[in-house]
C-alpha positions as CSV (number, residue, x, y, z in Angstrom):
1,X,-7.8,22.0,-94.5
2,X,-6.2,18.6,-93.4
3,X,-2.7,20.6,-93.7
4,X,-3.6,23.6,-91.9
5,X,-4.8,21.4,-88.9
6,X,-2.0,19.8,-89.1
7,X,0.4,23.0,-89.0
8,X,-1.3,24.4,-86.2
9,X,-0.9,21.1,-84.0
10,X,2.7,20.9,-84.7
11,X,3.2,24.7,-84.2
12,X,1.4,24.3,-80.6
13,X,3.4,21.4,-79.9
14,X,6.8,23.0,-80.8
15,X,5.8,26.3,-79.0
16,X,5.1,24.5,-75.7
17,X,8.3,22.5,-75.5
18,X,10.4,25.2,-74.1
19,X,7.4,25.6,-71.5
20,X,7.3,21.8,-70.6
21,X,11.4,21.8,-70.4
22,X,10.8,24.9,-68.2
23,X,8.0,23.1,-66.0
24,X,10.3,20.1,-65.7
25,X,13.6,22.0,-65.2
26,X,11.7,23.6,-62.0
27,X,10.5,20.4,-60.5
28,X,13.7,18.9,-60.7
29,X,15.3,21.4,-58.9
30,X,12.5,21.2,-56.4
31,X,12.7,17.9,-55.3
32,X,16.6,18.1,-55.1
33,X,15.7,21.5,-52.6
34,X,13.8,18.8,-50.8
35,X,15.9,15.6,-50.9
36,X,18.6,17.5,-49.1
37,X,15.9,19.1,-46.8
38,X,15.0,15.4,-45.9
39,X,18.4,14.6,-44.9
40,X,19.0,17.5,-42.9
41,X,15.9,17.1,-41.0
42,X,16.7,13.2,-41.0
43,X,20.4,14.7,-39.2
44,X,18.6,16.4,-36.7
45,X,15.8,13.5,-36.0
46,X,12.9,15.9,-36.7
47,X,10.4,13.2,-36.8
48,X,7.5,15.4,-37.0
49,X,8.7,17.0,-40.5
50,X,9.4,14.0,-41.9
51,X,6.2,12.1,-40.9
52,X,5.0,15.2,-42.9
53,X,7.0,14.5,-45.9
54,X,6.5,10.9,-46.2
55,X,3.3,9.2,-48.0
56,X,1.3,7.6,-45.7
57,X,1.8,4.1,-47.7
58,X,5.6,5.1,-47.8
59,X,8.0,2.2,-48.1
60,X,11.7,2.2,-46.7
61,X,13.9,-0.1,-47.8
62,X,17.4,-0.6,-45.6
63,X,19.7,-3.4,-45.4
64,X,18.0,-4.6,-42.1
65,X,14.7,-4.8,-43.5
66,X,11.9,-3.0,-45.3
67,X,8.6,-1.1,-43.1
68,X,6.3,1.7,-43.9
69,X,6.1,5.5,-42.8
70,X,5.1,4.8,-39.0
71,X,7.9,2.4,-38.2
72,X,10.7,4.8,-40.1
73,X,9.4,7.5,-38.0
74,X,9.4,5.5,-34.9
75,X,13.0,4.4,-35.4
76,X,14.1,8.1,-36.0
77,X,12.5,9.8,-33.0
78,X,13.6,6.9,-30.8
79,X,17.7,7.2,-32.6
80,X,17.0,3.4,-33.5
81,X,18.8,4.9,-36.6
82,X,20.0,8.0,-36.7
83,X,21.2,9.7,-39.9
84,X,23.9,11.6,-38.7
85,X,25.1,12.8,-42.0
86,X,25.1,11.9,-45.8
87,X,27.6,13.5,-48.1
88,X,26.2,13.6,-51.2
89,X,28.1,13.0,-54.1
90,X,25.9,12.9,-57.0
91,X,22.0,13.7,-57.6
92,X,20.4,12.0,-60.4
93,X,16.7,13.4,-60.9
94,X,13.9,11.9,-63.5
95,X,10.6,13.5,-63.7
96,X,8.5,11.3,-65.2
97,X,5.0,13.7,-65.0
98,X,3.7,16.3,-62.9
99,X,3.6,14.5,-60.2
100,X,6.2,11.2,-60.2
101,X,9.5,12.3,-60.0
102,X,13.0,9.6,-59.4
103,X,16.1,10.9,-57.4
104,X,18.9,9.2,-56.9
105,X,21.6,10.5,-54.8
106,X,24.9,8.7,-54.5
107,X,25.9,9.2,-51.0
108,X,28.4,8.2,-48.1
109,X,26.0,8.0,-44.4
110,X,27.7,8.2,-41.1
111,X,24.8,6.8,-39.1
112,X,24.3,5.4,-35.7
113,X,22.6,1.9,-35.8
114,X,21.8,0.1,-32.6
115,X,24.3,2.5,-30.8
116,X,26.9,1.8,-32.9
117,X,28.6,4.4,-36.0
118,X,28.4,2.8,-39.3
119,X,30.0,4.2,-42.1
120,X,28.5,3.1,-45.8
121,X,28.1,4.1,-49.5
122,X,25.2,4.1,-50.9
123,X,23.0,4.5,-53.7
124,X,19.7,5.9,-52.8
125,X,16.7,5.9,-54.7
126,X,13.7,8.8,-53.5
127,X,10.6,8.4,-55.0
128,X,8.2,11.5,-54.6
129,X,4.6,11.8,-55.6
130,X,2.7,15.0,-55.4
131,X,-0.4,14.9,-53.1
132,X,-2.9,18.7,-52.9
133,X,-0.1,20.2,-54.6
134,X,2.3,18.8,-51.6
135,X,5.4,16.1,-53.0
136,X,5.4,13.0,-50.6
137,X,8.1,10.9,-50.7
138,X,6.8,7.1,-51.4
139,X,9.8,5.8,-51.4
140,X,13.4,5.4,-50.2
141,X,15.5,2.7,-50.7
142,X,19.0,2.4,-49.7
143,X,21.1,0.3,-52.0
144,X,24.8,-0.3,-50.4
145,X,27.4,0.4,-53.1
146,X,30.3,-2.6,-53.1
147,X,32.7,0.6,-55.1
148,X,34.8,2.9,-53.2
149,X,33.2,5.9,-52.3
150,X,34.4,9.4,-53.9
C-alpha cells in the first residue's frame, strides 16, 4: 500500500512539472511585457501609470540616493529625472513563486538629471510582487556598471 502511495505522489508530481514550467514560462514573459512597459511610460513621464505600478512601500535606489514610491513619482512628473530612454541589452528574469519574481535588465539610460543629459550603463534590478492579482514593482535599483556598454 506504502508503494502505491508512493507511485501516485511521484506520478502527480512528474505530471504537473510541465504545468508549473508552463505557469512559470508565462510569468516570466509577463513581467518582461511589463518591465519595458515601465520604461516606456518612465520615457514619456506618465506619472500616474507608474504610481499605479509601483508598491506603495516601493524602494528606488539611484546613485543620488534611495526614497520610496511618492518621492520617485514626484521626481518624474516634475522631470527632476527624466528617463529619456534605456536600451536594453539583456533581461534576466527569476520567478521565485507566484507572486515574487527578479528582473534584471542590463541597460544603457540617456536621462536628464538636474537639467543636464547623462549617459550611463547600468544594471538594474526590478523586483515585482503580485498584489489582487495586479504585479507591483517593490523595487528598483540601479547599479552603475564600471564595463563598457554593448
Amino acid at each position: 500500500m506504502l508503494n502505491n502511495k508512493l507511485i501516485l505522489r511521484v506520478l502527480i508530481a512528474f505530471l504537473s512539472l510541465p504545468m508549473a514550467m508552463a505557469q512559470s514560462a508565462d510569468i516570466e514573459q509577463e513581467i518582461k511585457q511589463l518591465s519595458q512597459q515601465k520604461w516606456q511610460w518612465m520615457a514619456d513621464k506618465d506619472a500616474d501609470k507608474l504610481a499605479e505600478l509601483f508598491h506603495e512601500k516601493a524602494k528606488f535606489v539611484h546613485m543620488g540616493g534611495t526614497w520610496g514610491k511618492d518621492r520617485e513619482v514626484d521626481i518624474i512628473r516634475s522631470g527632476g529625472i527624466h528617463y529619456k530612454k534605456a536600451d536594453v541589452h539583456e533581461v534576466m528574469v527569476e520567478v521565485l513563486n507566484e507572486n515574487t519574481v527578479i528582473l534584471w535588465n542590463r541597460i544603457t539610460l540617456l536621462a536628464a538629471v538636474g537639467g543636464n543629459e547623462v549617459t550611463n550603463p547600468f544594471m538594474v534590478t526590478e523586483v515585482y510582487v503580485k498584489e489582487n492579482d495586479n504585479w507591483k514593482l517593490a523595487n528598483l535599483t540601479f547599479s552603475k556598471l564600471l564595463t563598457p556598454e554593448g
